[in-house]
C-alpha angles and dihedrals in degrees: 000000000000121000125217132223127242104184134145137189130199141172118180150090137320113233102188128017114261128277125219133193127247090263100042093240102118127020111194124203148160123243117193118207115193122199117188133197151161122251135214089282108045103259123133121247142192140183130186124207111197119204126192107225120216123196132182136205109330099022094064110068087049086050095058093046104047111022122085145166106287094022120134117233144171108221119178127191150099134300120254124190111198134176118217137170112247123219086258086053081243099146106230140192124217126179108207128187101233105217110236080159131023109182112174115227130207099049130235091323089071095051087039091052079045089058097049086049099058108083121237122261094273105017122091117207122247122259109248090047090063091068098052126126101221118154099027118115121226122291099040107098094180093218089144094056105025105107091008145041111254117289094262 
């Protein structure tokens, strides 16, 4: 009896932080990967794909500390289709990347440009600087999360 292989591999960009449950066990969070091409006629052209990542148990602490919205990250893992009942009873399907390796891509610049965002205890940060970009690489314009989470 053969067996078959469910493995996928991603590099790309997190949308949202990460989000933990109340025990620390799985941290859930979206990764957008952008192609871009040029089409018959010359245009330019882009797509993003946008995967909901799943991780369990260790990963998850690491996760929560380096990971951030705009980070660039490898995950590697297999596809998972599940149904749920939404708030509304509507029944929906999702399809998550569940994380069998989480490596966190752009170095200690990234985490450093991550510090000088936080704001200080007691300050609150302007305006304009809440809607910066810092940290993407380029290529990921961030249009589906900008002003918003993900759309899911």
């Amino acid at each position: 009896m053969s067996q078959g292989l469910n493995k996928t591999s991603i590099i790309g960009w997190l949308g949202r932080d990460p989000e933990t449950n109340d025990g620390g066990t799985v941290a859930r969070f979206s990764v957008g990967v952008t192609e871009r091409w040029r089409d018959a006629e010359g245009n330019d052209k882009e797509h993003t794909e946008w995967f909901r990542v799943v991780c369990f148990n260790g990963v998850v602490a690491a996760c929560s500390q380096y990971l951030f919205r705009g980070r660039q990250v490898y995950v590697e893992g297999r596809l998972r289709t599940r149904t749920y009942t939404s708030r509304d009873g509507e029944e929906k399907t999702v399809t998550e990347l569940l994380a069998q390796s989480v490596i966190f891509l752009g170095g200690p610049r990234a985490d450093e440009d991550r510090e000088k965002q936080r704001p200080k205890p007691g300050k609150t940060r302007p305006a304009e600087q809440s809607n910066t970009r810092r940290g993407r690489a380029p290529g990921f314009d961030g249009r589906a999360s900008q002003d918003q989470d993900v759309p899911f």
